[in-house]
Structures are given as C-alpha cells and as structure tokens.
C-alpha positions in Angstrom: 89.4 126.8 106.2 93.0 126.4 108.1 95.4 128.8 106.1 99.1 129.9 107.2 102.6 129.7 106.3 105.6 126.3 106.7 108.7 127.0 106.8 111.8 124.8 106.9 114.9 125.5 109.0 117.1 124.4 111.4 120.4 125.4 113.7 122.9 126.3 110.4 120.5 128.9 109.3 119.8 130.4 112.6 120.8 134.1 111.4 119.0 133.6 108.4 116.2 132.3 110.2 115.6 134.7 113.1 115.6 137.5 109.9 113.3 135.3 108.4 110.5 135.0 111.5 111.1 138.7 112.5 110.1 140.3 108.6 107.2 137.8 108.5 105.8 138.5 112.0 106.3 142.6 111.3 103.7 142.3 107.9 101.4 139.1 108.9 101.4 139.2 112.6 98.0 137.1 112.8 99.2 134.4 110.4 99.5 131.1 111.4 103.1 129.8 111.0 104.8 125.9 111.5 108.4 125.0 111.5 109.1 122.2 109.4 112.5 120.9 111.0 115.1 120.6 108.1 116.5 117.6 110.2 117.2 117.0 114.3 119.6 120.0 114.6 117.4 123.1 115.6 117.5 123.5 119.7 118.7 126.8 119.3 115.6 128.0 116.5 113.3 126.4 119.2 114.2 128.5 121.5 112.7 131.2 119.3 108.9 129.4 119.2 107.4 131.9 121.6 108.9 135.2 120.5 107.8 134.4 116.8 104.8 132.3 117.7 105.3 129.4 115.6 104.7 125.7 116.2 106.6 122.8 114.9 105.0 120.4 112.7 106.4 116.8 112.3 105.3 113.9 110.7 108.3 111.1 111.1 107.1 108.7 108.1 106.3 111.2 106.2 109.5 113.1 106.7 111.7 109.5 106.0 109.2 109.0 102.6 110.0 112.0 101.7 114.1 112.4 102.5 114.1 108.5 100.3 112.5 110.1 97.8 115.2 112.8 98.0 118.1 109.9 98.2 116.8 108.3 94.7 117.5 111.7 93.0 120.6 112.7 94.7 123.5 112.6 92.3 126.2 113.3 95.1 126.1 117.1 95.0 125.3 117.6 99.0 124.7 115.7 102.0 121.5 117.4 102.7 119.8 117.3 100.1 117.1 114.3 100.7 116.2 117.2 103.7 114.9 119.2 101.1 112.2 117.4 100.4 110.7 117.7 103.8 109.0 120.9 103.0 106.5 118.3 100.9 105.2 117.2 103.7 102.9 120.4 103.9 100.8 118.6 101.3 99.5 116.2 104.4 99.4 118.7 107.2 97.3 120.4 109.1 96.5 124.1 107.2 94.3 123.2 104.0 95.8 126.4 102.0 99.3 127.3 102.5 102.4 129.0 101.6 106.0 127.1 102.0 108.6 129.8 102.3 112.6 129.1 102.6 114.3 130.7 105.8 116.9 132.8 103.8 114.2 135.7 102.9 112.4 138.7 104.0 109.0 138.7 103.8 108.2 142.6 103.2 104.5 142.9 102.9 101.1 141.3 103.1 101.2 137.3 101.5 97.3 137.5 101.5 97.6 137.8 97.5 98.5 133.8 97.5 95.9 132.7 99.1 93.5 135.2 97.0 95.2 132.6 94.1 94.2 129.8 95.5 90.9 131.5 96.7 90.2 131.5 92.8 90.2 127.8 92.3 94.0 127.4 91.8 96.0 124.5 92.8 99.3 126.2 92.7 101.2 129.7 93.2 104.1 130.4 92.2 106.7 133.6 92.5 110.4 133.6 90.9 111.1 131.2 87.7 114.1 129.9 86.4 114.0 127.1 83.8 117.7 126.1 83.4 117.7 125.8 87.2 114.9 122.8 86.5 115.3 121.3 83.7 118.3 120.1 80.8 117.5 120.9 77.5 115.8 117.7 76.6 112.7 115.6 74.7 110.9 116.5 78.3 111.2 119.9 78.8 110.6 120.1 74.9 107.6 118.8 75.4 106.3 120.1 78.5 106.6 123.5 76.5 104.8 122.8 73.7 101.9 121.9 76.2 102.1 125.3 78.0 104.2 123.9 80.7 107.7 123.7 82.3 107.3 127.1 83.9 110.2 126.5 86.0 109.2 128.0 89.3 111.3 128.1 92.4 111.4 125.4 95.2 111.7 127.6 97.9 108.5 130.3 97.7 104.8 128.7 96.6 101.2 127.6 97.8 99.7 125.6 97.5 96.7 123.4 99.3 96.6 120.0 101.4 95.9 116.9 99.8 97.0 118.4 96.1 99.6 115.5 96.2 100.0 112.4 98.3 102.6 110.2 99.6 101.9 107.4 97.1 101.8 110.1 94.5 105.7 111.4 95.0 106.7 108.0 95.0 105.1 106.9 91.8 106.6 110.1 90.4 110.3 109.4 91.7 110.0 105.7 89.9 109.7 108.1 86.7 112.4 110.3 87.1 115.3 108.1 88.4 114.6 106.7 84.3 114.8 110.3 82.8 117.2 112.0 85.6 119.7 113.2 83.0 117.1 115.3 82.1 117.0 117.2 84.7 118.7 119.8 86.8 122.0 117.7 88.0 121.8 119.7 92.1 118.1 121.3 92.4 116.2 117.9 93.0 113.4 119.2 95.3 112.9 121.9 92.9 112.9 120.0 89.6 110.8 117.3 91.6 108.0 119.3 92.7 107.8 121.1 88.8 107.7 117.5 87.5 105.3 117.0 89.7 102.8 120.2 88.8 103.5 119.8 85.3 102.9 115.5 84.8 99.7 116.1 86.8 98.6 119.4 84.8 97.4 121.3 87.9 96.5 124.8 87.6 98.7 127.3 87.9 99.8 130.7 87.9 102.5 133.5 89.1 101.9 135.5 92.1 102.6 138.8 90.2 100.3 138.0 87.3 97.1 137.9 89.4 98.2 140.2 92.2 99.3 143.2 89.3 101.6 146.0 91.1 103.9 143.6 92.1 107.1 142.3 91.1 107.6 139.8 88.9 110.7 138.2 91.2 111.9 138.8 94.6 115.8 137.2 94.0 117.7 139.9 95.9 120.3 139.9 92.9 118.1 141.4 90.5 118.7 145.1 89.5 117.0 147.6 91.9 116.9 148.8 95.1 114.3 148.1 97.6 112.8 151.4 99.3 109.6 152.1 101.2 106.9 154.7 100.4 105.1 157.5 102.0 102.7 154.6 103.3 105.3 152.1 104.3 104.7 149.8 101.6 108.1 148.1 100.4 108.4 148.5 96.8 111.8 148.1 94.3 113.5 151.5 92.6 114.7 150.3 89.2 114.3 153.1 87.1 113.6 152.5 83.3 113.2 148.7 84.8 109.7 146.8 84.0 109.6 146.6 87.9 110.3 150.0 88.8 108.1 151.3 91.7 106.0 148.2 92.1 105.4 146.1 95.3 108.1 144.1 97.0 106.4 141.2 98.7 109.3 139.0 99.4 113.3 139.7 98.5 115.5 136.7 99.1 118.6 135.2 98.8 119.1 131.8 97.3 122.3 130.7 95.7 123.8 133.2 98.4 125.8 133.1 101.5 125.5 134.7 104.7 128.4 137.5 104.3 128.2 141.0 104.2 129.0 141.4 100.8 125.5 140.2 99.5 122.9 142.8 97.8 120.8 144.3 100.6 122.8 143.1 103.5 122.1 146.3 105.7 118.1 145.0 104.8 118.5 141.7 106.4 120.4 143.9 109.3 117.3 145.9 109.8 115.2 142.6 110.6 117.9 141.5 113.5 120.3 139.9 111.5 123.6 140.4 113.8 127.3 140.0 112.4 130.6 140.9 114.3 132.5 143.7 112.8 135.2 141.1 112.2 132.7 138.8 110.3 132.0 141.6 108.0 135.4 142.4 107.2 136.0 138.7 106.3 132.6 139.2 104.1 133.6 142.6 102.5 137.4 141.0 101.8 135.3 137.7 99.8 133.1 140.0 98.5 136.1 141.7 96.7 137.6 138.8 95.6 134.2 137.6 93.9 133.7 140.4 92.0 137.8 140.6 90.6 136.8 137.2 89.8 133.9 138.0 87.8 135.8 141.1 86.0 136.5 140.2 82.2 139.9 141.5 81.7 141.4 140.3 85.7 140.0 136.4 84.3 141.9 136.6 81.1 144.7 138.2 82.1 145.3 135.0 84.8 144.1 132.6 82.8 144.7 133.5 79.0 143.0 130.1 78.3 139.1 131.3 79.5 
C-alpha cells in the first residue's frame, strides 16, 4: 500500500509554506509528500521540490471538476474559493491511504497515528471540529445529529483513502446542496462540502485524538496553552488545569489567521524558517495592538455606545 501526505499551496503562501515543508520533513523525513497546486501561481514553491522532496501531482479534469463544483457553492465571499476544492482530488491519486494537510501549519510529531485509523478499517480521520463553521442551524444539521452525525470536522487536516469518493459522486452531491445551501456555512464551502459528503454517505469515522489517546483533542494555535518540548523532544501543549495539559502536540496551525507577527506562537513558526523583516514585524505587532483594543469590552462601548 502507497501511503503519504498532499498538500495544497501555492506562491501567496510561500512563508507559510516553506514552515510548512520544513516541520513536516523534521518529524516524517521518509514520508511520501505531493503538492497539490492551489492554482498556476507556485514557480517560487517549486523551486523548493528538491530541498523538501516533494512531487507535484496534477490531474487537469479533475482539478476543473472539482473548482466547478466549488463555483456552484460559492456565494461571492472570495475569488479563490472553487481552488479549495482541489485538495479533493486526493481521492483519485496515486497514495491509497493519505493525509491532506493545509500549508499554514506545523506539523510537530509523528502523523503515523492516522494511518493506524485508517489501518483499523476506517474511512475517515479527522482532527479539529467546529460545527457552526459547517453548518446553519437547520432541519439538516438537526437531523444529521440525531443520526450521530454532523461532527463538523475541519477542511484543512484529515485522511483519508483513494477511491472513498469519486468524481461523479461530488457532483451528484453538489446537485443536492445548491437546493439546501442556506443551510450551510455561507464562506467554508470545501469544508461544509466534504462533511456533507462523509455524513450523506455514512462512512466511518473518527477523531485522531480519540484513537491515538495522549494527544490533543485540537491543534488550532488559538487555543489556550503553550506548546513546549519534553525531556525526549516530543512536542506537547502546557495548559495547566486544561483537559489537554501535557499531552501530545501533533500538529498546531493557524486557520482564520494572517501571516503577522502578532499571532499565538509566531516565534514557533520562526523556529521552522519562517523569515519576517524587522519592519514587517513592527507593522504586525502595531495590528496586533489594534485587534486586541478592538476586542476589549469597555474600548468597544465607549466608541460605539450602540454595541
């Protein structure tokens, strides 16, 4: 059996990226790894194929299947975001157990746990959940709940295996959503299209931290806790009096965040090559300042009595 990790990326995420590859290669150096390009735009990533050892994958029909797919669902909120749906096509490629992992996080340990998962006769692996960011409130996600479904996992860390969904599949399932789309999450399309997916076709299922055990049960960076390493070089988060405390870090990343300096664990993403000039990070720090007087109760009010 083929097993290894996609990724998608391209040129805008280069920093992000280059993080990404050097985490991954420092705690699964004999992993296989393809790029799935996010679209044409990634000269500069290739550049990086030897260093990291990574090949690129493409599949052209697939990839314009898959971005129509991704143009159905679209309510206006991005350009990009048909692109998203590219990272489906590791479903026909060529590893027959993978993981798909975003660019914007650090892989911190061993990701041989997911494929134990799907070693144990599962179709699907998931890490960080987050219902509201799937789907509305609604007879669907009523229902999917009273089933045992709707788990609501993230778009942007899973495995799965090849051949678990087809073409001709995602397209029958996009005819069903564009009906019900109020239903669902009005900007995360990929992610609420490959839950709809999981749960219409009941495949088996299960978090990563449930089967692994001393493990974190999320790796967003913006949870409480501070990531640390042990006497044996093992990552693992300090959250003392937290459910989490001293367990495993496997992966820590940053969705719904932006590249400045401000961010949780910036010095972290630092260690794995991220560069930024000094004048960057003052821009960052200064935005960084302004975000949290914005999220202070009293600064809100007092500007704008009416919140």
């Amino acid at each position: 059996m083929k097993k290894g990790i996609y990724f998608s990326a391209n040129d805008a995420v280069y920093d992000w990226t280059y993080a990404f590859l050097s985490s991954l290669r420092g705690s699964n150096p004999d992993l296989i790894v393809y790029l799935i390009p996010f679209d044409g735009q990634c000269d500069r990533l290739l550049a990086l194929r030897e260093r990291f050892r990574f090949e690129v994958y493409e599949a052209p029909e697939g990839f314009e299947r898959l971005e129509e797919i991704g143009q159905a669902l679209e309510l206006g909120h991005s350009t990009y975001g048909p692109h998203w749906f590219r990272r489906y096509a590791a479903f026909l490629g060529p590893l027959d157990a993978f993981i798909y992992l975003d660019a914007r996080q650090l892989v911190l340990g061993s990701l041989q746990p997911f494929f134990d998962g799907l070693a144990q006769g599962l179709d699907f692996v998931y890490y960080d959940t987050a219902l509201v960011q799937v789907y509305e409130p609604g007879p669907i996600r009523t229902e999917l709940l009273k089933d045992g479904r709707a788990r609501g996992f993230l778009s942007g860390l899973w495995a799965s295996r090849k051949g678990l969904f087809t073409l001709e599949e995602f397209e029958t399932v996009v005819n069903e959503l564009v009906q019900v789309r109020e239903q669902m999450n009005p900007r995360n399309t990929d992610q609420f299209f490959i839950n709809y997916c999981c749960d219409r076709k009941q495949v088996s299922y299960a978090q990563i931290a449930d089967l692994a055990g001393d493990l974190c049960q999320a790796g967003w960076a913006g949870q409480p806790g501070e990531p640390y390493r042990d006497k044996e070089g093992t990552w693992r988060l300090w959250d003392y009096g937290g459910l989490d405390h001293r367990k495993k870090l496997m992966l820590l990343h940053w969705a719904g965040y932006p590249l400045e300096s401000w961010i949780p664990h910036f010095k972290l993403l630092e260690r794995y090559g991220l560069q930024m000039s000094l004048l960057e990070k003052l821009k960052g720090c200064g935005k960084g300042l302004i975000r949290k007087l914005k999220a202070n109760r009293a600064i809100n009010q007092w500007l704008k009595p009416e919140i």
